[in-house]
VEXPAMI-977138 format. One line per 8 residues: number of its first residue (from 1); their letters; for each residue y, z, x of N, C-alpha, C. Coordinates in nm, 3 decimals. Atoms other than C-alpha are relative to their C-alpha. Layout:
NUM = A = Y/Z/X/Y/Z/X/Y/Z/X; ...
***
This chain:
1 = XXXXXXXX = 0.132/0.028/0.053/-3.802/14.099/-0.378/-0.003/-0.144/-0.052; -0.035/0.181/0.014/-3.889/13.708/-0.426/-0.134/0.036/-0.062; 0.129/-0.011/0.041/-4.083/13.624/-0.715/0.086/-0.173/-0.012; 0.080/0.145/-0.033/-4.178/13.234/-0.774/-0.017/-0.004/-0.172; 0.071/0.030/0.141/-4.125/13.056/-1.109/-0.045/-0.155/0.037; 0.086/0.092/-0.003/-4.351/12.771/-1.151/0.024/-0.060/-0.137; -0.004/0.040/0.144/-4.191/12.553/-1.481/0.101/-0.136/0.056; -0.040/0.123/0.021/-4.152/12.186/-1.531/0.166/-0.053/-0.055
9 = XXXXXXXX = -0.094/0.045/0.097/-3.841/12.218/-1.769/0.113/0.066/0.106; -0.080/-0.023/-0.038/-3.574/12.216/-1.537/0.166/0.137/-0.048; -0.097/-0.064/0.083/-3.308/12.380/-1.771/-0.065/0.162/-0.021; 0.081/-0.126/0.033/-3.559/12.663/-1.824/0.028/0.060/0.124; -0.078/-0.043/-0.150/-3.558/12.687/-1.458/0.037/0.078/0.052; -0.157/-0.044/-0.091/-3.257/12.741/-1.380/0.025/0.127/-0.049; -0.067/-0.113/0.078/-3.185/12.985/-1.645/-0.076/0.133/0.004; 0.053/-0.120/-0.039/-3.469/13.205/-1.593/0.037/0.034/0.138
17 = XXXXXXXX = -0.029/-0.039/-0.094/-3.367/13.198/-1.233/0.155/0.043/-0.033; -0.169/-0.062/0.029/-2.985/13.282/-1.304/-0.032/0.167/-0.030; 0.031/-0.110/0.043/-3.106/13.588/-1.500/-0.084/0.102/0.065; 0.087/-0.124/-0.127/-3.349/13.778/-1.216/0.088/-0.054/0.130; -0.167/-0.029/-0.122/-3.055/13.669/-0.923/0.079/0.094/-0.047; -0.103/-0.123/0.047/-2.819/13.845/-1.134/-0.041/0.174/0.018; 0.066/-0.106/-0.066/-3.089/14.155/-1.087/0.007/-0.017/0.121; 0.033/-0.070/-0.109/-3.116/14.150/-0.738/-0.097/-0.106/0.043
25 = XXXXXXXX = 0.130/0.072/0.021/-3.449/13.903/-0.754/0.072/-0.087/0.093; 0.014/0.130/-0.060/-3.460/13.609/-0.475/-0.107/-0.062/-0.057; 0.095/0.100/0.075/-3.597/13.310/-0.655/-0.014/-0.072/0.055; 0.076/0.119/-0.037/-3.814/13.029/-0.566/-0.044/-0.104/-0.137; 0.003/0.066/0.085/-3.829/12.744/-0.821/-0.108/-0.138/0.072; 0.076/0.095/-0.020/-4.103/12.498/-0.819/-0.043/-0.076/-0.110; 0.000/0.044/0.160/-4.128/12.234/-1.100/-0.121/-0.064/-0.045; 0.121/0.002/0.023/-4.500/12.121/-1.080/-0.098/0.150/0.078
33 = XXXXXXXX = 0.064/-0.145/-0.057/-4.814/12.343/-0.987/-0.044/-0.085/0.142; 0.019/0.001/-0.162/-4.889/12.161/-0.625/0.143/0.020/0.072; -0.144/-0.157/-0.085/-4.533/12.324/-0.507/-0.004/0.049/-0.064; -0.020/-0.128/0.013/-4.553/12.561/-0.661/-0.110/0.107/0.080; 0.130/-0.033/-0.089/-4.931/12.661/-0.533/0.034/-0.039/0.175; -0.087/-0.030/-0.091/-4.743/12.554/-0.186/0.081/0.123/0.022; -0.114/-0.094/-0.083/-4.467/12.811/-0.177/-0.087/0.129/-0.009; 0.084/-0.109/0.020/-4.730/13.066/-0.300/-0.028/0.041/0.140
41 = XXXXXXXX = 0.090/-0.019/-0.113/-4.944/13.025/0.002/0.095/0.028/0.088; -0.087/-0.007/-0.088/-4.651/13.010/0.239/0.128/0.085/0.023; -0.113/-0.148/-0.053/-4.385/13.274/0.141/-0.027/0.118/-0.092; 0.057/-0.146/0.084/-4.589/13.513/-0.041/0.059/0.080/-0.079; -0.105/-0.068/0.122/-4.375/13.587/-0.337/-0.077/0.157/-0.059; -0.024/-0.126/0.072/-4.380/13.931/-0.507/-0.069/-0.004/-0.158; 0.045/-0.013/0.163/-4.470/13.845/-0.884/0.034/-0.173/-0.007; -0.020/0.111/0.048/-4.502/13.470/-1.020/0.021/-0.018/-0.204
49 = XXXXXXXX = 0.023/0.001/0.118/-4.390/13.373/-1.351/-0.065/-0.174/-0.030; 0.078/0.143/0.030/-4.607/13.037/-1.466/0.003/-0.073/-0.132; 0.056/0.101/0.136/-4.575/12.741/-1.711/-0.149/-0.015/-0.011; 0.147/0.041/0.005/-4.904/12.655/-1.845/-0.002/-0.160/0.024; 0.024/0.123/0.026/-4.815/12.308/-1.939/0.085/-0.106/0.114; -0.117/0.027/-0.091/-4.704/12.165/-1.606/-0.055/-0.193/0.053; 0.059/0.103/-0.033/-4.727/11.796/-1.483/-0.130/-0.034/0.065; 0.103/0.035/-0.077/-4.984/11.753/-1.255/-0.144/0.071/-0.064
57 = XXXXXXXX = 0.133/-0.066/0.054/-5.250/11.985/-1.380/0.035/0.187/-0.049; -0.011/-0.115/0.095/-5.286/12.290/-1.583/0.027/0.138/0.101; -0.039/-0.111/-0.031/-5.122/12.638/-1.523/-0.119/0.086/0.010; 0.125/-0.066/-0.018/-5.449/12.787/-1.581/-0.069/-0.027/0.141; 0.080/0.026/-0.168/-5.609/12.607/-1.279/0.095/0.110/0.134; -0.086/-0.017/-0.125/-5.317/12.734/-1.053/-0.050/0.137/-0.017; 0.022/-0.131/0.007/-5.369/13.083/-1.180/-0.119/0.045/0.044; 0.158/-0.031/-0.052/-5.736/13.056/-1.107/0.018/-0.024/0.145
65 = XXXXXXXX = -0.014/0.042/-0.145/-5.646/12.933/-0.754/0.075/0.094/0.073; -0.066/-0.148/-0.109/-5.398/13.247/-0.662/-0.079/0.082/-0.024; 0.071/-0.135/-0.015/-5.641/13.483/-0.807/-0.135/-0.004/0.090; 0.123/0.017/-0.136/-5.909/13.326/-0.532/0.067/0.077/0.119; -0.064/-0.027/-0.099/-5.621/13.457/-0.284/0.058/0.158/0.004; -0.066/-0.088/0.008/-5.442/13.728/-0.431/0.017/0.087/-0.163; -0.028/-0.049/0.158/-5.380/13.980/-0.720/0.117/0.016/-0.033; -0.149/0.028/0.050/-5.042/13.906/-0.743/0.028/0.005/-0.152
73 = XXXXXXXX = -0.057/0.053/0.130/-4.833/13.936/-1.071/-0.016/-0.080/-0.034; -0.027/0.111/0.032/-4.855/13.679/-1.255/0.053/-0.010/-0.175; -0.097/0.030/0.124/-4.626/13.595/-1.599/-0.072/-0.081/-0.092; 0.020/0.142/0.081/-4.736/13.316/-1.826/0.119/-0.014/-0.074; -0.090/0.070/0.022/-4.421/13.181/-1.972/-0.065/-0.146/-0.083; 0.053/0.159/0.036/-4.545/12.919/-2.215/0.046/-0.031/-0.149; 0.030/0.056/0.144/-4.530/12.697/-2.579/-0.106/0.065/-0.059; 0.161/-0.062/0.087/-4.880/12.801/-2.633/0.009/0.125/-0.018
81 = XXXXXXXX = -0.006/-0.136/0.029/-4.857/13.075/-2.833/-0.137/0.071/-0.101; 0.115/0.014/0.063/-5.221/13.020/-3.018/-0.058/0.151/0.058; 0.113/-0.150/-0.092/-5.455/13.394/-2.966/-0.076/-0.059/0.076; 0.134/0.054/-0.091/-5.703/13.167/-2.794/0.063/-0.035/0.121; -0.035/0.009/-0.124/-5.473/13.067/-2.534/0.029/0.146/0.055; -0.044/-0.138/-0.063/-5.315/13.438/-2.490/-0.136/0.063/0.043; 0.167/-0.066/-0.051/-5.727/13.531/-2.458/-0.036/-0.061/0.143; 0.005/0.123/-0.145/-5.738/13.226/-2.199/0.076/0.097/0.126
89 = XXXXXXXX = -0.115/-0.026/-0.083/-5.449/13.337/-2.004/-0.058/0.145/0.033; -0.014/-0.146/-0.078/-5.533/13.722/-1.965/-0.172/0.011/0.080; 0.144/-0.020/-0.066/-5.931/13.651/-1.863/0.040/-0.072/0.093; -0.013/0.068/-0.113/-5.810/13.424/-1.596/0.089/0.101/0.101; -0.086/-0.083/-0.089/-5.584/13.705/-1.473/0.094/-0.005/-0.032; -0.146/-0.024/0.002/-5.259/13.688/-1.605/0.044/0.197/-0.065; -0.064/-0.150/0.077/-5.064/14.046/-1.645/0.067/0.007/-0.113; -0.099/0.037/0.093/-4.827/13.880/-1.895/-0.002/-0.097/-0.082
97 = XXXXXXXX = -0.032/0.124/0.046/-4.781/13.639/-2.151/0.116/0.009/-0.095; -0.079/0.052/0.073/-4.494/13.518/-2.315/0.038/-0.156/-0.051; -0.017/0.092/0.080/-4.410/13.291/-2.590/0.106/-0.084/-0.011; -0.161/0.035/-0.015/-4.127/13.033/-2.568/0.001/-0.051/-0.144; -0.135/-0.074/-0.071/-3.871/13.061/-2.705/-0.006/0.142/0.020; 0.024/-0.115/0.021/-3.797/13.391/-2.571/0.149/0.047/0.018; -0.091/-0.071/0.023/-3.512/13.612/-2.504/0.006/0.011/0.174; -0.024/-0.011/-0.112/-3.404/13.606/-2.119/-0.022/0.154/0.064
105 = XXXXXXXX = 0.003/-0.167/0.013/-3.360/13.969/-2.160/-0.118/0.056/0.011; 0.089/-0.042/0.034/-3.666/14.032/-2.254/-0.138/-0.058/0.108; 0.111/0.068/-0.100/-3.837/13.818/-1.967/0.028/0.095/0.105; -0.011/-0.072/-0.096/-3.655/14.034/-1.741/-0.063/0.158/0.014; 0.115/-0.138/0.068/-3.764/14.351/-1.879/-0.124/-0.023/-0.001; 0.165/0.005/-0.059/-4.128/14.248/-1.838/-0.013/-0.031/0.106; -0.001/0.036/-0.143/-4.074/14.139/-1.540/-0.018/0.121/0.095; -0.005/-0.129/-0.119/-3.965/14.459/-1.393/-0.134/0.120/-0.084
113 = XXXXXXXX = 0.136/-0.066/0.044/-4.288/14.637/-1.643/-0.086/0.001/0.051; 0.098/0.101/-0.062/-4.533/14.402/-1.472/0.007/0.100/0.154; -0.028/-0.073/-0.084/-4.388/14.522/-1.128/-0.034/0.141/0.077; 0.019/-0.149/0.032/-4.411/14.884/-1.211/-0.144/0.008/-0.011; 0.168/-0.055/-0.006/-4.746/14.906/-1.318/-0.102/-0.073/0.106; 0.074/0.049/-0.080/-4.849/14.685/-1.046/-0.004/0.078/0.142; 0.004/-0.098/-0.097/-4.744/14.941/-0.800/0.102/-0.093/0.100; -0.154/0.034/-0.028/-4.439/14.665/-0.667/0.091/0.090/0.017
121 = XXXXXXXX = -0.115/-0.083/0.045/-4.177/14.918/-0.754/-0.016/0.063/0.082; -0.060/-0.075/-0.147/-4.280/15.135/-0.444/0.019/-0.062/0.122; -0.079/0.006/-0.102/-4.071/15.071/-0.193/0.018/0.101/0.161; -0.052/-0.150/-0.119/-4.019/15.301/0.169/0.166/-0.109/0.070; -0.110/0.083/-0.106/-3.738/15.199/0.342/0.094/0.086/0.114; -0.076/-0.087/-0.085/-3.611/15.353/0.654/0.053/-0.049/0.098; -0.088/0.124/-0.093/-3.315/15.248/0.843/0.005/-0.122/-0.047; -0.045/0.172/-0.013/-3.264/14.836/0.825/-0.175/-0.002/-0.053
129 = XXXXXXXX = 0.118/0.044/0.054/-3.691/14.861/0.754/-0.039/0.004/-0.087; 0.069/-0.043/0.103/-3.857/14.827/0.448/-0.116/-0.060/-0.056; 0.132/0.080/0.034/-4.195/14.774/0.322/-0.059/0.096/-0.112; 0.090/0.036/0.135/-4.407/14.707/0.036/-0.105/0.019/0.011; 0.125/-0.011/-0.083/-4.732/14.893/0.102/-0.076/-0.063/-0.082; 0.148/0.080/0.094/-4.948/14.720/-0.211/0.002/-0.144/0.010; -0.011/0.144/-0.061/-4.819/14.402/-0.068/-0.008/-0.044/0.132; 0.018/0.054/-0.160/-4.854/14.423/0.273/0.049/-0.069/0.059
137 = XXXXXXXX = -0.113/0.072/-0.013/-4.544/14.330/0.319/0.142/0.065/0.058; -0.057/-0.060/-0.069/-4.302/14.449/0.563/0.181/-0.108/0.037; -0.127/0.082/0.000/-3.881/14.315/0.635/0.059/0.111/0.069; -0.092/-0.050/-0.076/-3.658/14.393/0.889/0.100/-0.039/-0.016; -0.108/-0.019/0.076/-3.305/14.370/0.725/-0.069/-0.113/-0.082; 0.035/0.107/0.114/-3.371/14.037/0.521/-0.110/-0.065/0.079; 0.086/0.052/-0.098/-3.628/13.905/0.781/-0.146/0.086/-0.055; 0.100/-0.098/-0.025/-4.037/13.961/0.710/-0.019/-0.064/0.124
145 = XXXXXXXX = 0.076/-0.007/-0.093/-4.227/14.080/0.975/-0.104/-0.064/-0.017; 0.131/0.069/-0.027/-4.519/13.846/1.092/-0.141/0.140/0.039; 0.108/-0.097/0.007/-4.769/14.201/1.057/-0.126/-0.118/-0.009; 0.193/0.075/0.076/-5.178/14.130/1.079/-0.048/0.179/-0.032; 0.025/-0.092/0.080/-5.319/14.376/0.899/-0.035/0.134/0.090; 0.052/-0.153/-0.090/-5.423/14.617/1.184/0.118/0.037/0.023; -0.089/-0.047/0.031/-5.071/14.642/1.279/0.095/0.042/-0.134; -0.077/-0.065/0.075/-4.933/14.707/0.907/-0.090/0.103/-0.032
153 = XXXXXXXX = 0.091/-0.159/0.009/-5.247/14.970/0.898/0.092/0.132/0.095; -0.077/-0.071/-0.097/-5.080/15.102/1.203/0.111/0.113/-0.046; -0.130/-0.051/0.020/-4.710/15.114/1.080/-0.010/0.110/-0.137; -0.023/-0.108/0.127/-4.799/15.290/0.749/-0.090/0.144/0.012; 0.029/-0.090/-0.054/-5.034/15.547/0.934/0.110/0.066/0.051; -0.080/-0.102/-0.039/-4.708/15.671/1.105/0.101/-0.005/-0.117; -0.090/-0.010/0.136/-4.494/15.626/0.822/-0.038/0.136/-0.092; 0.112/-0.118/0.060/-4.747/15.845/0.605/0.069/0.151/0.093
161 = XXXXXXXX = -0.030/-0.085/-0.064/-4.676/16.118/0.843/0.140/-0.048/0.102; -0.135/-0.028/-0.067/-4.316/16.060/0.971/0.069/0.083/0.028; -0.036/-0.086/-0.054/-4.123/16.278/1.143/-0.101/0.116/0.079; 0.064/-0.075/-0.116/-4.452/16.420/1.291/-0.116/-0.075/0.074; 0.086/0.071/-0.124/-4.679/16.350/1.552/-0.146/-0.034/-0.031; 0.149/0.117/0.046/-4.997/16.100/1.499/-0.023/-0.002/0.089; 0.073/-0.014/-0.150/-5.225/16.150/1.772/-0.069/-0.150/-0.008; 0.026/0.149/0.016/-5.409/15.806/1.860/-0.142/-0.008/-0.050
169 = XXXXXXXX = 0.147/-0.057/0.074/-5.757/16.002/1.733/0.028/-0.042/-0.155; -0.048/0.033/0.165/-5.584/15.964/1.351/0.030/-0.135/-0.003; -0.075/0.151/0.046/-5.403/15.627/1.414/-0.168/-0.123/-0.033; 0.114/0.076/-0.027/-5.770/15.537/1.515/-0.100/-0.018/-0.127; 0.102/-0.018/0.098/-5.964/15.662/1.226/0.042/-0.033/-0.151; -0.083/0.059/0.138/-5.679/15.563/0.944/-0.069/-0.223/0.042; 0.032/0.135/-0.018/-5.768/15.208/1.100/-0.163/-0.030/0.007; 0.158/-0.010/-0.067/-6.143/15.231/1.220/-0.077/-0.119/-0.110
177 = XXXXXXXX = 0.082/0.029/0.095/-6.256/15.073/0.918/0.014/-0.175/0.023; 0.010/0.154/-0.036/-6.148/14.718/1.029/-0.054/-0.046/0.152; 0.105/0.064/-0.140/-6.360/14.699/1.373/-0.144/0.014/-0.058; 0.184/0.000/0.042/-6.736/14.620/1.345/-0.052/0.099/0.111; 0.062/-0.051/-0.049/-6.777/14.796/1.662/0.085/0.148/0.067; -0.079/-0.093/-0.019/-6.632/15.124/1.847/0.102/-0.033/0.074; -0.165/0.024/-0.100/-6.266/15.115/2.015/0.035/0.123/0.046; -0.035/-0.112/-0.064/-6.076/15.344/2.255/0.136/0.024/-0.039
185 = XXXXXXXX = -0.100/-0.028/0.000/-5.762/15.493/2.286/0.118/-0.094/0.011; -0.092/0.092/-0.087/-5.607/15.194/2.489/0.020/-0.079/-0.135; -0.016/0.148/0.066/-5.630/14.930/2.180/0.112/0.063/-0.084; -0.086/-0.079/0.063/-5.396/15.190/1.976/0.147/-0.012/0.096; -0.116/0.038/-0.077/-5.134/15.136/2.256/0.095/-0.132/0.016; 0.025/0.139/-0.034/-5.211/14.749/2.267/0.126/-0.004/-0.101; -0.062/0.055/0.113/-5.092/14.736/1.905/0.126/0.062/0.004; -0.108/-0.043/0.007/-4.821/14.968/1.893/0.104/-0.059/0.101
193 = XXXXXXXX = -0.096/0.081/-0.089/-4.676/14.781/2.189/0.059/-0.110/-0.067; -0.019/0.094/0.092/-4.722/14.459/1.961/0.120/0.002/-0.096; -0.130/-0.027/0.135/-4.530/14.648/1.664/0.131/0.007/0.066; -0.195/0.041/-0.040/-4.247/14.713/1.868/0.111/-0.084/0.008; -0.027/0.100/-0.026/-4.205/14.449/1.970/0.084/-0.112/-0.130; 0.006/0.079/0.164/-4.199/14.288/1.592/0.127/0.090/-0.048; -0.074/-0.082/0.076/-3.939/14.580/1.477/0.091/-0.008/0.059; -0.107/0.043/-0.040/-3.699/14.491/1.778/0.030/0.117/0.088
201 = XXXXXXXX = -0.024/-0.132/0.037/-3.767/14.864/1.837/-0.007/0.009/0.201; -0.018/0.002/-0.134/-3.653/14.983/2.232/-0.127/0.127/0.055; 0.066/-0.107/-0.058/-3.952/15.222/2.358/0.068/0.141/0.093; -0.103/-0.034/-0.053/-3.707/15.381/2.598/0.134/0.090/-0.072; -0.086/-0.024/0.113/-3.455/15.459/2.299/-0.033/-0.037/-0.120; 0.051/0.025/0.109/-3.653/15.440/1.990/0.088/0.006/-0.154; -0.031/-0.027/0.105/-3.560/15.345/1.702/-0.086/0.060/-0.165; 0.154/-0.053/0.066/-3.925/15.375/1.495/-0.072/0.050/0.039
209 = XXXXXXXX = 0.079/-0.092/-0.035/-4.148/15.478/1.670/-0.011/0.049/0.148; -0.036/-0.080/-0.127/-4.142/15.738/1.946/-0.133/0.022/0.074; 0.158/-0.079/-0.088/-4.408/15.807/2.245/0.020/0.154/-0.008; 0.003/-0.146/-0.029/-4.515/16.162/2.267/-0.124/-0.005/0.126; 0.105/0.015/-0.103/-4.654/16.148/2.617/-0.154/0.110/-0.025; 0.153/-0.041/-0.017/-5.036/16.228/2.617/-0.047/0.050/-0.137; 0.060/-0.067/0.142/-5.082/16.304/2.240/-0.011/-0.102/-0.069; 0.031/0.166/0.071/-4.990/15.979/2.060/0.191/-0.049/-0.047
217 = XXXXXXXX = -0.075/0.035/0.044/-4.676/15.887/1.850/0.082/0.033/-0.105; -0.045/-0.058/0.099/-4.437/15.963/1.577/0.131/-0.103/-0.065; -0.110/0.058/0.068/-4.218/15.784/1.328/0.126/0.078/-0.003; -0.173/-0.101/0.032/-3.817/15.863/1.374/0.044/-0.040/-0.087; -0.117/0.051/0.133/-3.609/15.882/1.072/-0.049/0.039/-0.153; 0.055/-0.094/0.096/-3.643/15.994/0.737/-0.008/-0.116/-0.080; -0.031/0.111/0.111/-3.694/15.753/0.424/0.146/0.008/-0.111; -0.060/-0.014/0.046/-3.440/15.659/0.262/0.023/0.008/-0.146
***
């Protein structure tokens, strides 16, 4: 899980990153907010924790600029410990605020709170795959999948029902809601050809998902 701190003070940094590696956490460190608002857009971190007071321009702006994109976690990590900023900070969207100095410990532990109630924390993972359905976010061993949203509609329609058979009438009507106009049977084939393709997966010798000639499809394997 890669979350994205966004803080000027190098030393801070580092140390909040030391302390979520040691969990498990892949970190991304960015020491103003135009990289940091970069890596956002481009490797779609998991939870951000954010300075307010960052060179270039205010933590607030940035926060207003992912929540144009996304409802991602987001931390505040700051000096400003005034009620008017903590009022600031949670109407702009933040899930979190903390006061520096803090307790490493205690960043981590909200960290994984934040997570949890954000609905992060569920996980499927079956075989080498695993995905993040409130993130829409899919990885084949350490690798994500390049999904568009009709195929991760797809993959979590057979997931949902794994181990049994998804006719292409269900795959159709779990999806339906993203065409403007009506579709057939064939475009349900199109994509699932697509996914395979993306999962590495052999049609022939399946590893995910299986044909069931003339009915539709079925996820192999159990979660783990």
């Amino acid at each position: 899980m890669r979350i994205l701190v966004i803080e000027d003070d190098k030393e801070i940094g580092k140390l909040i990153s030391l302390y979520l590696k040691r969990d498990g956490f892949d970190v991304m460190l960015a020491e103003n907010a135009n990289k940091g608002l970069k890596v956002f857009y481009e490797e779609k971190p998991s939870l951000i924790i954010l300075d307010l007071m960052l060179p270039d321009f205010s933590g607030y702006k940035v926060l207003s600029e992912i929540r144009k994109e996304s409802d991602i976690p987001v931390i505040i990590v700051t000096a400003k410990g005034e009620e008017e900023d903590k009022i600031v900070g949670f109407r702009k969207g933040a899930d979190d605020y903390i006061v520096k100095p803090f307790s490493f410990k205690e960043l981590l532990e909200r960290v994984k709170a934040v997570l949890r109630r954000s609905g992060e924390g569920e996980i499927i993972r079956i075989k080498n795959l695993t995905v993040y359905p409130k993130r829409f976010m899919a990885f084949l061993d350490d690798r994500e999948l390049n999904l568009s949203s009709l195929e991760f509609k797809i993959l979590m329609a057979l997931i949902k029902k794994r181990g049994r058979v998804v006719s292409r009438e269900e795959i159709l009507n779990s999806v339906y809601s993203l065409f403007d106009e009506p579709v057939i049977d064939r475009v349900v084939d199109v994509h699932i050809t697509n996914l395979r393709k993306k999962l590495k997966d052999d049609p022939k010798n399946p590893k995910f998902i299986e044909t069931i000639r003339g009915i539709g499809y079925r996820m192999v394997g159990n979660e783990d």
